[in-house]
PyMOL commands that place a pseudoatom at each C-alpha (Angstrom):
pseudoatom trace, name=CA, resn=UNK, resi=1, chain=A, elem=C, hetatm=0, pos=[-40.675, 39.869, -12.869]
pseudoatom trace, name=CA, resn=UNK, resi=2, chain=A, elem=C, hetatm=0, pos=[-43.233, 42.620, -13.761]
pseudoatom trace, name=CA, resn=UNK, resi=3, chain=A, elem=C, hetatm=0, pos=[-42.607, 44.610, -16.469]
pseudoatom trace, name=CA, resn=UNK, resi=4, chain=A, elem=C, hetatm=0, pos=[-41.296, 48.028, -16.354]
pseudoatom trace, name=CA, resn=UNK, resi=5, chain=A, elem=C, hetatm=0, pos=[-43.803, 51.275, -17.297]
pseudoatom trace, name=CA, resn=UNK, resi=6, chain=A, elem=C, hetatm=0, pos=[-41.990, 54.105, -17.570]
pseudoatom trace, name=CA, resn=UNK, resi=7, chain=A, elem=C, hetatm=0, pos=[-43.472, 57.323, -15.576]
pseudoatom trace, name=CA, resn=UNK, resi=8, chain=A, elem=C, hetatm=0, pos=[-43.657, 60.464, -16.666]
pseudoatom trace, name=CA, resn=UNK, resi=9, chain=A, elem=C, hetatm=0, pos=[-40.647, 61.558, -14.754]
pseudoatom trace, name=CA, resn=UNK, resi=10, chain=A, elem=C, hetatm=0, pos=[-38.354, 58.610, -16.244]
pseudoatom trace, name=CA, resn=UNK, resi=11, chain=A, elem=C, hetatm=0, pos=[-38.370, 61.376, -19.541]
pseudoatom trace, name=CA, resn=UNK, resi=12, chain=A, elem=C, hetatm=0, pos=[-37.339, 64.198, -17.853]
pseudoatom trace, name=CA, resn=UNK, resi=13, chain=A, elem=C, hetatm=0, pos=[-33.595, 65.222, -18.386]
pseudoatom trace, name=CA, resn=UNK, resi=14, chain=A, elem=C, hetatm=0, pos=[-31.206, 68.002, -18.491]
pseudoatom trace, name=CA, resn=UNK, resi=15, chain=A, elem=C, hetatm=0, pos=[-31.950, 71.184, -16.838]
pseudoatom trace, name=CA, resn=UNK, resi=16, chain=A, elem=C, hetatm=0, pos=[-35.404, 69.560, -16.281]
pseudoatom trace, name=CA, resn=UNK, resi=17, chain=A, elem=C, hetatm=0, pos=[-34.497, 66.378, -14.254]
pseudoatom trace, name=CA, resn=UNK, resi=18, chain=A, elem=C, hetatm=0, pos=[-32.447, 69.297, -11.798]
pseudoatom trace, name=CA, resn=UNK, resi=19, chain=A, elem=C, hetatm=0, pos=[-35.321, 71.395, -11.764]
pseudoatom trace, name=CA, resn=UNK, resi=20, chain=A, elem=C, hetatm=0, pos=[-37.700, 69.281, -10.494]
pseudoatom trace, name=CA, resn=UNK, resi=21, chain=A, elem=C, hetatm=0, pos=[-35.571, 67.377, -8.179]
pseudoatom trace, name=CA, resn=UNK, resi=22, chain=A, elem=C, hetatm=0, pos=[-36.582, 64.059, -10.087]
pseudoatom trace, name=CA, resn=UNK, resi=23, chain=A, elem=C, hetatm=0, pos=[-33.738, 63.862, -12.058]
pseudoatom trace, name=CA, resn=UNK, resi=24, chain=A, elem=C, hetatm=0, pos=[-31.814, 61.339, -8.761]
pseudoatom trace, name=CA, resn=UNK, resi=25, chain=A, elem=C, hetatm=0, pos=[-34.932, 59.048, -9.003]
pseudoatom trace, name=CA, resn=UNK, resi=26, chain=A, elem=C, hetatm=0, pos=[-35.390, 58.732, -12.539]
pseudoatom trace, name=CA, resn=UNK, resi=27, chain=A, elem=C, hetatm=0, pos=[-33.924, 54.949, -12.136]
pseudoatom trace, name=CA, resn=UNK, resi=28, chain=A, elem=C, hetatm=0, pos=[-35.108, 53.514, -9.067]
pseudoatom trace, name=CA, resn=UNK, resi=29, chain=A, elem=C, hetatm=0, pos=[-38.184, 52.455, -11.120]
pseudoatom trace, name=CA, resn=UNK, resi=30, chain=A, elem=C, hetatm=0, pos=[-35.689, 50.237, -13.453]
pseudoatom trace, name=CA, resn=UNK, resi=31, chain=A, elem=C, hetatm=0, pos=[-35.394, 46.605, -12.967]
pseudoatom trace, name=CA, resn=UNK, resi=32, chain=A, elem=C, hetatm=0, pos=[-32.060, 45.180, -12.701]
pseudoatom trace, name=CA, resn=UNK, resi=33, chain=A, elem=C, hetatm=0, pos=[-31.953, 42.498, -15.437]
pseudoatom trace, name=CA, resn=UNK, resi=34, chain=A, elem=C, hetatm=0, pos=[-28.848, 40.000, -15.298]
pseudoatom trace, name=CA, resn=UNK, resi=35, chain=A, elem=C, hetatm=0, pos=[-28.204, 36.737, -17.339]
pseudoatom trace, name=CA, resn=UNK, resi=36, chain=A, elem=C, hetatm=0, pos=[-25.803, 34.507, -16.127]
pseudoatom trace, name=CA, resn=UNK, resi=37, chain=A, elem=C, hetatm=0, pos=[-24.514, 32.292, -19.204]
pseudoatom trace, name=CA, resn=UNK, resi=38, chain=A, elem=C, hetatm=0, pos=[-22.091, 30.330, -17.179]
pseudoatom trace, name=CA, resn=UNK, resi=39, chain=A, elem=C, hetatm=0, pos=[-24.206, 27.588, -16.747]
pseudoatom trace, name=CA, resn=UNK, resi=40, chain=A, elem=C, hetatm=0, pos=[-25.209, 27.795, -20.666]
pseudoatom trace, name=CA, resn=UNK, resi=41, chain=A, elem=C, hetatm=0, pos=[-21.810, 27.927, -21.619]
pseudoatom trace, name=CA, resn=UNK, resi=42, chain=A, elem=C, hetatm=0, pos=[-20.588, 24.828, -19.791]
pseudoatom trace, name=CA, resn=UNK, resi=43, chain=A, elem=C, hetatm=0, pos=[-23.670, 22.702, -21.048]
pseudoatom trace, name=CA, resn=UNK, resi=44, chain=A, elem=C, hetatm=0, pos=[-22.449, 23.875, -24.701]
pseudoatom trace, name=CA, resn=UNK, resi=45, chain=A, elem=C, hetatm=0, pos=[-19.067, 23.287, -24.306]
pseudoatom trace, name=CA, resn=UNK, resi=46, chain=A, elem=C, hetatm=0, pos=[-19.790, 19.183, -22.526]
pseudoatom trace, name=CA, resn=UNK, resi=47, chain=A, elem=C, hetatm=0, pos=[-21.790, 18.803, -25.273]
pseudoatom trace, name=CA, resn=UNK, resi=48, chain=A, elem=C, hetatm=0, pos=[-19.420, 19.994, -27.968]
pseudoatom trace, name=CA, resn=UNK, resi=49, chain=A, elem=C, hetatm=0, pos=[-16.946, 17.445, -26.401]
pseudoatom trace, name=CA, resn=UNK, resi=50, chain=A, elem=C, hetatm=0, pos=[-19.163, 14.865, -26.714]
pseudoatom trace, name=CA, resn=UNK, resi=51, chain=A, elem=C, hetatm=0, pos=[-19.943, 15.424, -30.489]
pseudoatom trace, name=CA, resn=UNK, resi=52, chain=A, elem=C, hetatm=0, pos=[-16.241, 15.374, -31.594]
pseudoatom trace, name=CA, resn=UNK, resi=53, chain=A, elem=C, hetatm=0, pos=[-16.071, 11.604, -29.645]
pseudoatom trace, name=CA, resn=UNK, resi=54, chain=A, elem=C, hetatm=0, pos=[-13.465, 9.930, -27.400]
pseudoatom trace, name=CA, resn=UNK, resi=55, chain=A, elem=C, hetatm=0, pos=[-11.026, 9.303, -30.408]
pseudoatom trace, name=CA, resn=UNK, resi=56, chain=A, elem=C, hetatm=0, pos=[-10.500, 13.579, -30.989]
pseudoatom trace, name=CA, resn=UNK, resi=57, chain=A, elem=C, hetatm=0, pos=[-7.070, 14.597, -30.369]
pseudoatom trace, name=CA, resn=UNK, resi=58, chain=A, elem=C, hetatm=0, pos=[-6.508, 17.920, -30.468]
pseudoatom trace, name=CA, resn=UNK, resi=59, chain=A, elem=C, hetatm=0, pos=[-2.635, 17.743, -30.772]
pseudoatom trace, name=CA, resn=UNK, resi=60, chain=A, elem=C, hetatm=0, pos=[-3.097, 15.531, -33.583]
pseudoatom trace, name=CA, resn=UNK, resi=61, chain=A, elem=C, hetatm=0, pos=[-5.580, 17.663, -35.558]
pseudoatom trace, name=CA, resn=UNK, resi=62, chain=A, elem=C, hetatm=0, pos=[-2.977, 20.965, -34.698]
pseudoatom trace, name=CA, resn=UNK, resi=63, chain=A, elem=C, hetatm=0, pos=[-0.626, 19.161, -36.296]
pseudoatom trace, name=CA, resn=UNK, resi=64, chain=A, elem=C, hetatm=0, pos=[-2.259, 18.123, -39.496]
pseudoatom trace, name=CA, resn=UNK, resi=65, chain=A, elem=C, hetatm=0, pos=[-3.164, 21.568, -40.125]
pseudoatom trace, name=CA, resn=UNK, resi=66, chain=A, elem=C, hetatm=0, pos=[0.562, 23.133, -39.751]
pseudoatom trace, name=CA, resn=UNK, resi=67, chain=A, elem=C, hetatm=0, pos=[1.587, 20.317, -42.409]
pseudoatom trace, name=CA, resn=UNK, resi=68, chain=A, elem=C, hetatm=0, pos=[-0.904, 20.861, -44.706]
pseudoatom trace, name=CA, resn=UNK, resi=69, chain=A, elem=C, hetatm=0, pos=[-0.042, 24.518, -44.685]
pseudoatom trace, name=CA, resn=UNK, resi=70, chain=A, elem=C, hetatm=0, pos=[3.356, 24.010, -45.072]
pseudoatom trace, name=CA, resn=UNK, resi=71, chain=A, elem=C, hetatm=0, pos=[2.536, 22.211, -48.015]
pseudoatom trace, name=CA, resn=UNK, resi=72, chain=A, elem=C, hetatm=0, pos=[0.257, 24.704, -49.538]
pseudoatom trace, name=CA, resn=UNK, resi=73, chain=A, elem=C, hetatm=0, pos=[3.022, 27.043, -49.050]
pseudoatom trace, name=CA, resn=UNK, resi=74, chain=A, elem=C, hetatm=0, pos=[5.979, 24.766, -50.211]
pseudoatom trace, name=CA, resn=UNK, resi=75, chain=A, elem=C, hetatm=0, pos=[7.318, 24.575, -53.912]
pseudoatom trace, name=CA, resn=UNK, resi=76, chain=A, elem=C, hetatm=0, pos=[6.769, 27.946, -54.280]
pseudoatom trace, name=CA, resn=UNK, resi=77, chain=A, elem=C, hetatm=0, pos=[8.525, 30.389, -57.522]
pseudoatom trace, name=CA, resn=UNK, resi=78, chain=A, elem=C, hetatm=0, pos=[10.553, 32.965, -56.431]
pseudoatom trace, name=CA, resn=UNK, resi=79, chain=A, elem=C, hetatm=0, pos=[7.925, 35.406, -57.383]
pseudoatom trace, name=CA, resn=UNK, resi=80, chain=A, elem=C, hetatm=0, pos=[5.078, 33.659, -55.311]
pseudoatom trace, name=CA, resn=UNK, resi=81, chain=A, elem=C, hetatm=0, pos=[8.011, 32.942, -52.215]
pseudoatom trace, name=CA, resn=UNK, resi=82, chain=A, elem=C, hetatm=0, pos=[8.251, 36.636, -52.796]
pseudoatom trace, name=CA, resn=UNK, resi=83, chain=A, elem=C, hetatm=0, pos=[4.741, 37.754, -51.959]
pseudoatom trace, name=CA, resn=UNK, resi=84, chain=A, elem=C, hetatm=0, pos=[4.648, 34.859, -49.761]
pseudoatom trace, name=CA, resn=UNK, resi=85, chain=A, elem=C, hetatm=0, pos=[7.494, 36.860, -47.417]
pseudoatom trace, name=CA, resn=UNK, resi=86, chain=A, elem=C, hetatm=0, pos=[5.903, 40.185, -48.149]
pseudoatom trace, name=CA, resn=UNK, resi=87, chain=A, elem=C, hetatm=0, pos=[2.784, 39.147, -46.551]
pseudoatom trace, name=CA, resn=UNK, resi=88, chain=A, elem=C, hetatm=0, pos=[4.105, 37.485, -43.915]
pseudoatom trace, name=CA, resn=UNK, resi=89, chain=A, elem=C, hetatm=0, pos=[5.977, 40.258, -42.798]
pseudoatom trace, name=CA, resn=UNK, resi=90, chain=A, elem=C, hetatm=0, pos=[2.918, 42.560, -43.000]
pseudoatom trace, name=CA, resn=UNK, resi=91, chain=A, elem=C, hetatm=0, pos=[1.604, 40.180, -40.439]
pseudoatom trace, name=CA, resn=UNK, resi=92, chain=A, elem=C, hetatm=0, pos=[-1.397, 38.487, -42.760]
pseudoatom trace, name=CA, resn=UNK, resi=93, chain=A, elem=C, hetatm=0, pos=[-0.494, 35.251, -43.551]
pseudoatom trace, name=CA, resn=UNK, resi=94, chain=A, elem=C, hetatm=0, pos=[2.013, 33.119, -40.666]
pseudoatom trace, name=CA, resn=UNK, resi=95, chain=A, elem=C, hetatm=0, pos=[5.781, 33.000, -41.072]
pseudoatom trace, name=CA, resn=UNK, resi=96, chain=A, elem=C, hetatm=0, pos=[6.631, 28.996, -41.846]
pseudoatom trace, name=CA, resn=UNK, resi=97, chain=A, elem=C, hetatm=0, pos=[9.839, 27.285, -41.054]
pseudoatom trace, name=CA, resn=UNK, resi=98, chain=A, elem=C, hetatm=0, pos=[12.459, 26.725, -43.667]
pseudoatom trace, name=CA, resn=UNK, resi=99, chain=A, elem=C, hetatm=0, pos=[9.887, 27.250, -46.961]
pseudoatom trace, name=CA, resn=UNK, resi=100, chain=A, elem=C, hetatm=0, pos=[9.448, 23.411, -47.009]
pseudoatom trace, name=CA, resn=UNK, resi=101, chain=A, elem=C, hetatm=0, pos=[6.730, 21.081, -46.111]
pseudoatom trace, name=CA, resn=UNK, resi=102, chain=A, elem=C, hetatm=0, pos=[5.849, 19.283, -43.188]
pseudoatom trace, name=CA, resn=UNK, resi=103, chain=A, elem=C, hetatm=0, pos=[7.669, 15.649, -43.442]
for i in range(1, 103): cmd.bond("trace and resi %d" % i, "trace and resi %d" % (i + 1))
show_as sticks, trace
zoom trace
């Protein structure tokens, strides 16, 4: 690809561009530039896969973290269950099932 230099009539706008008549080919002198990532993104994601090993199950780590934040959230004073509910409802921290922990 050759780089771009921009001509003296790629700075023309406005009334000018119109003028002139210029103004309509002010971009045929740009380059169309396009990545495609999807070929990028697949390597990443095979080799992301291949880091966390044959013995990662996601299931199993989803559920580890809903216990252990039911337990960060369980035992709580009615003051902190308090806050607890009015953030919940505000939508910044999750709503959890029955204010106890995961057994």
């Amino acid at each position: 690809m050759t780089p771009h230099t921009p001509s003296p009539d790629d700075h023309t706008t406005g009334a000018g561009a119109a003028a002139t008549g210029s103004g309509s080919d002010a971009s045929a002198g740009l380059a169309d530039f396009t990545i495609d990532l999807t070929s990028q993104e697949v390597l990443r994601r095979a080799q992301m896969i291949e880091a966390l090993g044959p013995h990662w199950n996601p299931t199993e780590v989803l559920h580890g973290e809903e216990a252990a934040h039911n337990l960060l959230y369980s035992g709580l004073d009615p003051q902190q269950q308090h806050l607890y509910n009015t953030l919940a409802t505000a939508g910044i921290l999750p709503h959890r099932h029955h204010g106890h922990a995961a057994p």
